[in-house]
C-alpha positions in Angstrom: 18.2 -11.6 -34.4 14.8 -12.8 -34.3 15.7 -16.3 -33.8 17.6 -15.6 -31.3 14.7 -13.4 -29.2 12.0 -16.8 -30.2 14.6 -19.0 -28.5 15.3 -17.2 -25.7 11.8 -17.1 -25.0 11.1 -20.5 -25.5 13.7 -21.8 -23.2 12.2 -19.5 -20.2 9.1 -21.1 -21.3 11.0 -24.6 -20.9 12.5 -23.6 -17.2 9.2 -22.8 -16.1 8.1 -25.9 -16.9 5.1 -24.3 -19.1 6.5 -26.4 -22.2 8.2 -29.5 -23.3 9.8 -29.3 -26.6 11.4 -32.6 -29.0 13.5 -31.9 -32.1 11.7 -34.1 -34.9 13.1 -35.6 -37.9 12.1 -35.2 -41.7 12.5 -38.0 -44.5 13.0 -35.8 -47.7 11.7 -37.9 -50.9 15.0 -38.8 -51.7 15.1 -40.8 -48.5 17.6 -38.5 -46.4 16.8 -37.7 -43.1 16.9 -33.9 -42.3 16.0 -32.0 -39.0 12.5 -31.0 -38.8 10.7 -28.3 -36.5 10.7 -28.4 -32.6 7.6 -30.1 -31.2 5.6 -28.0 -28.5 3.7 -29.7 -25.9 2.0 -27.8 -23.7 1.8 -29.3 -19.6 -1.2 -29.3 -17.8 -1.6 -26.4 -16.1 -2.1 -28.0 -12.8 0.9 -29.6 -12.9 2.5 -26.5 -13.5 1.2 -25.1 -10.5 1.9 -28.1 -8.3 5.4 -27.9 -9.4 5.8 -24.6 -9.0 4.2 -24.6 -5.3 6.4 -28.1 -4.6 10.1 -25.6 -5.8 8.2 -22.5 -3.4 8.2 -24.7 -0.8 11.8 -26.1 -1.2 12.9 -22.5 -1.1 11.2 -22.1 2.3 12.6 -25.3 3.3 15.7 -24.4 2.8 16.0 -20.7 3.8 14.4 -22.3 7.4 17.3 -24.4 7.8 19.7 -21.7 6.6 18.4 -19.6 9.3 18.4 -22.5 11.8 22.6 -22.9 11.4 23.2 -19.2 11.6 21.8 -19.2 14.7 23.0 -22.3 16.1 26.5 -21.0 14.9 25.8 -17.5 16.7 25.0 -19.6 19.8 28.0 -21.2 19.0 30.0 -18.2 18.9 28.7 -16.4 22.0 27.4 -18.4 24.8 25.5 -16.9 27.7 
């Protein structure tokens, strides 16, 4: 069950963008190659919060011109 909680918190850490992870690859001494450990990169912090401002921002966007056609469309609907 553990795995399963460290995973689930990784990937939220991956959707917000706070991380970047890459599966690596082991050579054993015998020469076969095995899967290794995830590698964690950590992303500047201020491009974090760029990015996160920037998908705010698209949100706004959007629920604007959401709001715009539900009005034209009650205008629509019910003219004067």
């Amino acid at each position: 069950m553990k795995i399963l909680t460290v995973r689930k918190y990784i990937r939220q850490l991956e959707e917000r963008g706070l991380i970047v992870t890459e599966p690596t690859e082991v050579i054993t001494k015998a020469g076969e190659k095995r899967n290794g450990n995830l590698l964690f990169t950590l992303r500047p912090i201020q491009e974090v919060i760029d990015q996160h401002y920037a998908r705010q921002l698209e949100e706004l966007e959007l629920a604007t011109e959401r709001q715009r056609a539900a009005t034209l469309l009650r205008q629509q609907e019910s003219p004067a």
